[in-house]
BAGU-328170 format. One record per residue (C-alpha): residue in one letter; x, y, z; residue number from 0. Coordinates in nm, 2 decimals. Layout:
! residues N
+----+--------+--------+--------+-----+
! aa !      u !      v !      w !   i !
+----+--------+--------+--------+-----+
!  a !      X !      Y !      Z ! NUM !
...
+----+--------+--------+--------+-----+
//
This chain:
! residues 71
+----+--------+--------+--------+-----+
! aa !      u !      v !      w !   i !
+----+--------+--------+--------+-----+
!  x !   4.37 !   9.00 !   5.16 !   0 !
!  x !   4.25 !   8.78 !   5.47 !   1 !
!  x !   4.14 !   8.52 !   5.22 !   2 !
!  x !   4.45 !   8.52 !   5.00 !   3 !
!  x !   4.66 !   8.49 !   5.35 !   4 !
!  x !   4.42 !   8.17 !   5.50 !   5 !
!  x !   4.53 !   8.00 !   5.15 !   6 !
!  x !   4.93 !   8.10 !   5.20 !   7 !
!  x !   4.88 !   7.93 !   5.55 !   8 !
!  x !   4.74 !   7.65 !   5.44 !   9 !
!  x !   4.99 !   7.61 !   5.17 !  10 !
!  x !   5.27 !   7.62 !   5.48 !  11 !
!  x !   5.33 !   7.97 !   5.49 !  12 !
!  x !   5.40 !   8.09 !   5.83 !  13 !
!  x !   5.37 !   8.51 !   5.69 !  14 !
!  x !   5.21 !   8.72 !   5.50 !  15 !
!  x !   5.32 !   9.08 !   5.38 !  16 !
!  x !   5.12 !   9.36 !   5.23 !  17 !
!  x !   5.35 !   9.55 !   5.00 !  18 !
!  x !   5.24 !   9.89 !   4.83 !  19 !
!  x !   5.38 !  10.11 !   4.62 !  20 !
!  x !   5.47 !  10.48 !   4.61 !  21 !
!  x !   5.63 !  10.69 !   4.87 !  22 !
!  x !   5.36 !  10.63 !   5.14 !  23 !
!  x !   4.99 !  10.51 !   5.23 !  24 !
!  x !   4.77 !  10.86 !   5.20 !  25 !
!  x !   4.40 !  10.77 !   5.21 !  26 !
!  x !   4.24 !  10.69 !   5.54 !  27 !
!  x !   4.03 !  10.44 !   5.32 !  28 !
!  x !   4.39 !  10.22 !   5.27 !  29 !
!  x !   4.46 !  10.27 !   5.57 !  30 !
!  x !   4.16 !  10.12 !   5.72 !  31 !
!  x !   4.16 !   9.84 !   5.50 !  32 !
!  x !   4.52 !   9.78 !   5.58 !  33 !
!  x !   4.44 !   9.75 !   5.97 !  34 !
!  x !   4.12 !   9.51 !   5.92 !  35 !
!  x !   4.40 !   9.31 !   5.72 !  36 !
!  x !   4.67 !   9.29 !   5.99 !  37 !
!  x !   4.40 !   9.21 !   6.21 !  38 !
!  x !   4.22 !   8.96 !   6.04 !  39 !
!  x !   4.57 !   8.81 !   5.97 !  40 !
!  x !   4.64 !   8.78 !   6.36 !  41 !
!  x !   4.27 !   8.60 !   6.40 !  42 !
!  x !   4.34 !   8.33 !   6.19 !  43 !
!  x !   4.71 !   8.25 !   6.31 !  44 !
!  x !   4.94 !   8.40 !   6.02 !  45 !
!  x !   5.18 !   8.66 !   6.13 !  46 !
!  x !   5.18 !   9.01 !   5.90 !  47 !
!  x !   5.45 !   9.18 !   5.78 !  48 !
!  x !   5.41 !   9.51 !   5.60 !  49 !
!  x !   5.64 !   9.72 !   5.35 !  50 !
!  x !   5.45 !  10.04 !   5.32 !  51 !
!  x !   5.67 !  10.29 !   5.23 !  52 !
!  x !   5.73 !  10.61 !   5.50 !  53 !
!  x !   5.54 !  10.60 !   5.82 !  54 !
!  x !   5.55 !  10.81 !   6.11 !  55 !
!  x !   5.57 !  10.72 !   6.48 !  56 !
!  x !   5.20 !  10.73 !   6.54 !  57 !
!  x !   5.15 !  10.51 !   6.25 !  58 !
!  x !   5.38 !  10.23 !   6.32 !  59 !
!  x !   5.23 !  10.21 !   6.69 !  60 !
!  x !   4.87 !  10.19 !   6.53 !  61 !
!  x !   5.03 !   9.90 !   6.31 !  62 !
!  x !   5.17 !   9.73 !   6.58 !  63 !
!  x !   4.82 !   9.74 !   6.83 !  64 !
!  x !   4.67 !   9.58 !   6.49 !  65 !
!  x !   4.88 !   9.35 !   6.50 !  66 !
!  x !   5.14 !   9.38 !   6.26 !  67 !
!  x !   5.44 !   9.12 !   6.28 !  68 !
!  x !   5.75 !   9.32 !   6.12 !  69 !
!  x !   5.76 !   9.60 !   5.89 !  70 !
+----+--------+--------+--------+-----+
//
């Protein structure tokens, strides 16, 4: 995802947004990956956004100390 966000920067874009599908994020594997995204995102200047479906309270702080722009 990091990669496919450095090219959308380059090509102007000022955002990125991981979308998924489904009702919610279950495995901690997506979820990991998810955060190493955000965070990867923020290191090379783009600002995430995320539409993951229903998130609790605990979640959307964890997204935000990642880095996540807007959800």
């Amino acid at each position: 995802m990091i990669a496919e966000a450095a090219q959308a920067q380059k090509d102007g874009a000022e955002f990125f947004s991981i979308v998924t599908s489904g009702k919610r994020v279950k495995a901690k594997k997506e979820w990991v990956e998810i955060y190493k995204a955000i965070s990867g995102m923020r290191r090379i200047g783009i600002s995430p956004c995320a539409s993951l479906g229903m998130i609790d309270a605990e979640k959307a702080r964890e997204l935000k100390a990642a880095g996540l722009f807007r959800y």
